[in-house]
C-alpha positions in Angstrom: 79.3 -14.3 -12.5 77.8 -12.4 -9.6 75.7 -14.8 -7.5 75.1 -17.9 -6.9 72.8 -21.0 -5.1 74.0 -23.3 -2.9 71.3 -26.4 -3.0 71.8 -28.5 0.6 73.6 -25.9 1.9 73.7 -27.1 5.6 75.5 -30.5 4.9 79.2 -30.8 5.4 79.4 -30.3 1.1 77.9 -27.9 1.4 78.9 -26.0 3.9 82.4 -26.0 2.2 80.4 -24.6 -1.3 79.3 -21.9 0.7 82.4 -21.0 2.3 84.4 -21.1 -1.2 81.7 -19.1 -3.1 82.1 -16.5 -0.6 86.2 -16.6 -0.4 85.8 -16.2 -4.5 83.8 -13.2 -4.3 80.3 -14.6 -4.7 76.6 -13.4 -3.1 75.3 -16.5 -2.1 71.6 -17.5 -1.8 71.8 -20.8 0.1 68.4 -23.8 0.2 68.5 -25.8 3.5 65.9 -28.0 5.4 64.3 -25.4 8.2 65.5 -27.4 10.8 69.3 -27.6 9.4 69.4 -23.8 9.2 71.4 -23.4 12.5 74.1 -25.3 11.3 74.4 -21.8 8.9 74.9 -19.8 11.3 78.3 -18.8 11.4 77.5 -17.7 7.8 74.7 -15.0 8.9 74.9 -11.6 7.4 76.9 -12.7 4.6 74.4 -15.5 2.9 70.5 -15.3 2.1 68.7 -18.2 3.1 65.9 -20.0 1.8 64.6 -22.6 4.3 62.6 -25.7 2.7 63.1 -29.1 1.2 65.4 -28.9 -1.6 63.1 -30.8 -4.0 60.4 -28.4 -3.2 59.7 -26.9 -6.7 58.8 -23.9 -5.0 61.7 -23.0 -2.4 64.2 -23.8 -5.7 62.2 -21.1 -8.0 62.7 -18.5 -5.5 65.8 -19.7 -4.4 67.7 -19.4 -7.9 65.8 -16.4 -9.4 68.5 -14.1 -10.5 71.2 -16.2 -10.4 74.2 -16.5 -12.3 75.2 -20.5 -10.7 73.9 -23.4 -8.7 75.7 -25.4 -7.1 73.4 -28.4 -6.0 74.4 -31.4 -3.4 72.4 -34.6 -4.9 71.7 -36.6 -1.9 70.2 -39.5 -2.2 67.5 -39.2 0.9 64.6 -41.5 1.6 62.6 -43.3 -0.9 60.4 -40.3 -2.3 62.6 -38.8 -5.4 64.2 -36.3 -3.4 67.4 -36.5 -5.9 65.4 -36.4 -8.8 62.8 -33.7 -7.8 66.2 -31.6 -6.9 67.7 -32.0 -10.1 64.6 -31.2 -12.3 63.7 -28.6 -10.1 67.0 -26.6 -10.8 66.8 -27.6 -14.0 63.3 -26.3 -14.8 63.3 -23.0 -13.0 67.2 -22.0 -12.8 67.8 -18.8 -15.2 68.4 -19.1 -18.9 72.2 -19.9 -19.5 73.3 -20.7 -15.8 75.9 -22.6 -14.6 74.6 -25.4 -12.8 77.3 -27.8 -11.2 75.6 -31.2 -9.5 77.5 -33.4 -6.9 77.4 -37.0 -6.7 79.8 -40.4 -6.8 81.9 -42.4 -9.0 79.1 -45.0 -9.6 77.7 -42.2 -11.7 78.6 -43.0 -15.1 77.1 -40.6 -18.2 78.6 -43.1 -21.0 78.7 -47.0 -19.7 82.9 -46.4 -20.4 83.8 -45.8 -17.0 85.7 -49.2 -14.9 85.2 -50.3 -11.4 86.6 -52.7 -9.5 84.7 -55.9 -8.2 84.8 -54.4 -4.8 83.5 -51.2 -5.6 80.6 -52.9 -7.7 79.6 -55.4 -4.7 79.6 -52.1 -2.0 77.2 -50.2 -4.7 75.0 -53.0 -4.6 75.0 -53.7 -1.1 74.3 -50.0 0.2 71.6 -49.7 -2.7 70.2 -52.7 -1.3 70.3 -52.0 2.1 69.3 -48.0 1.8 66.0 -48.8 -0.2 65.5 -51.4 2.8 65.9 -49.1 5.6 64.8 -46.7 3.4 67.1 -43.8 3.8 68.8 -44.3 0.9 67.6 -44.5 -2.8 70.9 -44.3 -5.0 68.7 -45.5 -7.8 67.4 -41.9 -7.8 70.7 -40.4 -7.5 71.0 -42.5 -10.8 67.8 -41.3 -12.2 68.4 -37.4 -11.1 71.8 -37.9 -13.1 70.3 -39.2 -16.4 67.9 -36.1 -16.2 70.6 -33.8 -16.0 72.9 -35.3 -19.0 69.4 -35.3 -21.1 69.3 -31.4 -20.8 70.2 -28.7 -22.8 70.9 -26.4 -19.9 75.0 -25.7 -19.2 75.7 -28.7 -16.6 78.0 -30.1 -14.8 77.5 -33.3 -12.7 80.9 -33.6 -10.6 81.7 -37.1 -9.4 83.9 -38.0 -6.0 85.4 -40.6 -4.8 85.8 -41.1 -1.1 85.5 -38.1 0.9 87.6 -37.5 4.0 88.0 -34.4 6.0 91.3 -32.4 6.5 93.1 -29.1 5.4 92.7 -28.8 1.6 95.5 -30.5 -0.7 94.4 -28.6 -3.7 92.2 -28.7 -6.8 91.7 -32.4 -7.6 92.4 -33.7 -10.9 90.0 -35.1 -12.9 89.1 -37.5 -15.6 85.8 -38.1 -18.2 86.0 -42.0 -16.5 86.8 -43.9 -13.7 89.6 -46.2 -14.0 91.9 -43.7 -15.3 95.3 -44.2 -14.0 95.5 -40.3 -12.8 92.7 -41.3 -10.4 94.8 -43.8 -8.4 93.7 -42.0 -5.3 90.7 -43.3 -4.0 90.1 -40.9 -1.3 89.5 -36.6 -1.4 89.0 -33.9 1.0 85.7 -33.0 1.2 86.5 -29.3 1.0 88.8 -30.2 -2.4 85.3 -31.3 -3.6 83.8 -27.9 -3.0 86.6 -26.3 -4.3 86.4 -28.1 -7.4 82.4 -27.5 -8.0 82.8 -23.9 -7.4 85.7 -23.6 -9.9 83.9 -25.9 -12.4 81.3 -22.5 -12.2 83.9 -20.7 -14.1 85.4 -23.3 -16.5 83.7 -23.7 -19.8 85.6 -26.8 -20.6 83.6 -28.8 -18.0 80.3 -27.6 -19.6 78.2 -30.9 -20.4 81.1 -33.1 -18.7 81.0 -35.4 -15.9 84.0 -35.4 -14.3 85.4 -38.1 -11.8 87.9 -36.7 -9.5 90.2 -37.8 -6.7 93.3 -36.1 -5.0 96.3 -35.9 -6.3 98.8 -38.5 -5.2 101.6 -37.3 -3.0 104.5 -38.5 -5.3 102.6 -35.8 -7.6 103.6 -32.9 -5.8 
């Protein structure tokens, strides 16, 4: 693997995506909104850039032409399928036999098996509620962006966090097919641990067509 896309490149994600692909060797072509492409700027030289909205069919054909991985930040903006026209975007016009790792949450679930606590269902309601109200927020897309991806044939990986915090990395994350595994008893992750963990999914074949919750590991682990 040679290159790879970095789709919402300018976020704090994926700031972090771009920074690992790089440490690991990686060209990367990165997709931001035109205005956010400042916040890239300590990247310049080393990173191709591809300004435009990241559900812009267009912007993502170019953008992932050639490449080997994508690495795409599904966030759940607005009310106008800006998840959803992300995801089928990369998955329409990314290269034949590409790894293509997707971000997202633990209220993802691929396979209904997955078990949260009452808390944690009330919150998901309440900011899906209040997000389509405002309307910043459509987690219903993020929803609907996910089911496109676990429909396809193409070599995915949709990667799902718990809460993200900032910090100095604690390592790889581990990981489990469903929330409410005991190994996730961490309910919190550094946001850089996330990237880590999508740009090493690129690599790992066992993670093809999985959906993988992760969370720190807890300190009486080390």
């Amino acid at each position: 693997m040679k290159t790879v896309c970095v789709i919402g490149a300018s976020g704090k994600l994926g700031q972090y995506l771009v920074q690992h692909a790089l440490d690991c060797g990686y060209a990367v072509v990165a997709v931001c909104r035109e205005r956010s492409v400042g916040k890239l700027a300590r990247f310049a030289g080393r990173i191709a850039i591809n300004p435009g909205a990241t559900n812009d069919r267009e912007v993502i054909r170019k953008a992932v032409e050639g490449c080997d991985g994508v690495l795409t930040v599904l966030w759940p903006w607005g009310v106008h399928q800006y998840s959803s026209g992300t995801a089928q975007a990369v998955l329409d016009f990314a290269p034949p036999g590409a790894r293509l790792i997707f971000s997202c949450g633990w209220h993802i679930t691929m396979d209904g098996r997955d078990v949260y606590s009452r808390m944690f269902k009330l919150m998901e309601k309440v900011t899906a509620r209040i997000g389509r109200m405002l309307r910043a927020v459509d987690v219903y897309d993020q929803i609907e962006a996910c089911r496109r991806v676990f429909a396809s044939d193409t070599r995915w990986t949709v990667v799902r966090g718990s809460d993200l915090e900032e910090g100095e990395s604690q390592g790889l994350p581990v990981w489990s097919r469903h929330v409410g595994d005991p190994v996730l008893a961490s309910n919190l992750t550094r946001r850089t641990d996330f990237a880590l963990f999508m740009v090493a999914a690129l690599e790992n074949d066992e993670l093809v067509h999985e959906a993988p919750a992760i969370s720190a590991i807890m300190k009486d682990e080390l």
